[in-house]
C-alpha positions in Angstrom: 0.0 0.0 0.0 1.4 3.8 -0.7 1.1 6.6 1.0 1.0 10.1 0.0 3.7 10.8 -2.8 5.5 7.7 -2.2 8.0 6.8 -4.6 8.0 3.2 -6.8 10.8 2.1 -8.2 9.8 0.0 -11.3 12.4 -2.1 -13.6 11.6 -2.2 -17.4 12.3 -4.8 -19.3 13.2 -3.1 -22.9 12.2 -6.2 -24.7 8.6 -6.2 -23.2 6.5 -3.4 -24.0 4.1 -4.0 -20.5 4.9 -3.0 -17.4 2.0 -3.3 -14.7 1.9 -1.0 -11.5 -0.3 -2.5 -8.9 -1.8 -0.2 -5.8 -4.3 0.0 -3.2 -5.4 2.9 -1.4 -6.7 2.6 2.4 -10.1 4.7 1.8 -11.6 6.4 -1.1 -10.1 9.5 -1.9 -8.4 11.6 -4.6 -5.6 9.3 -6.0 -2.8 10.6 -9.0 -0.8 8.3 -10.3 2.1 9.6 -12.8 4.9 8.3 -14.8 8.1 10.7 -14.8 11.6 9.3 -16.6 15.2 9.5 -15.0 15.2 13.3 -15.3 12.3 13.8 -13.1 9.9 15.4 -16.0 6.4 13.8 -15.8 5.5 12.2 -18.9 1.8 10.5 -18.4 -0.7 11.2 -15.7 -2.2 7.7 -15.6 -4.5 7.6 -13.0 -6.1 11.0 -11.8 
């Protein structure tokens, strides 16, 4: 389970175009889930 702005580190495999990111929140609530590369610039909101 995350917290507020947790960090998860995930691996990518470059010779598999899926990667799956699995969460769970406590309580309903406002949830934003973003994808940022190495630099730290956010490239996809996935889940707002």
């Amino acid at each position: 389970m995350l917290t507020s702005k947790n960090q998860l580190n995930a691996v990518v495999n470059p010779f598999n175009p899926v990667t799956t990111i699995n969460y769970s929140i406590a309580k309903a609530g406002n949830v934003s889930l973003k994808i940022f590369d190495i630099l730290g610039n956010e490239i996809k909101t996935v889940v707002n």
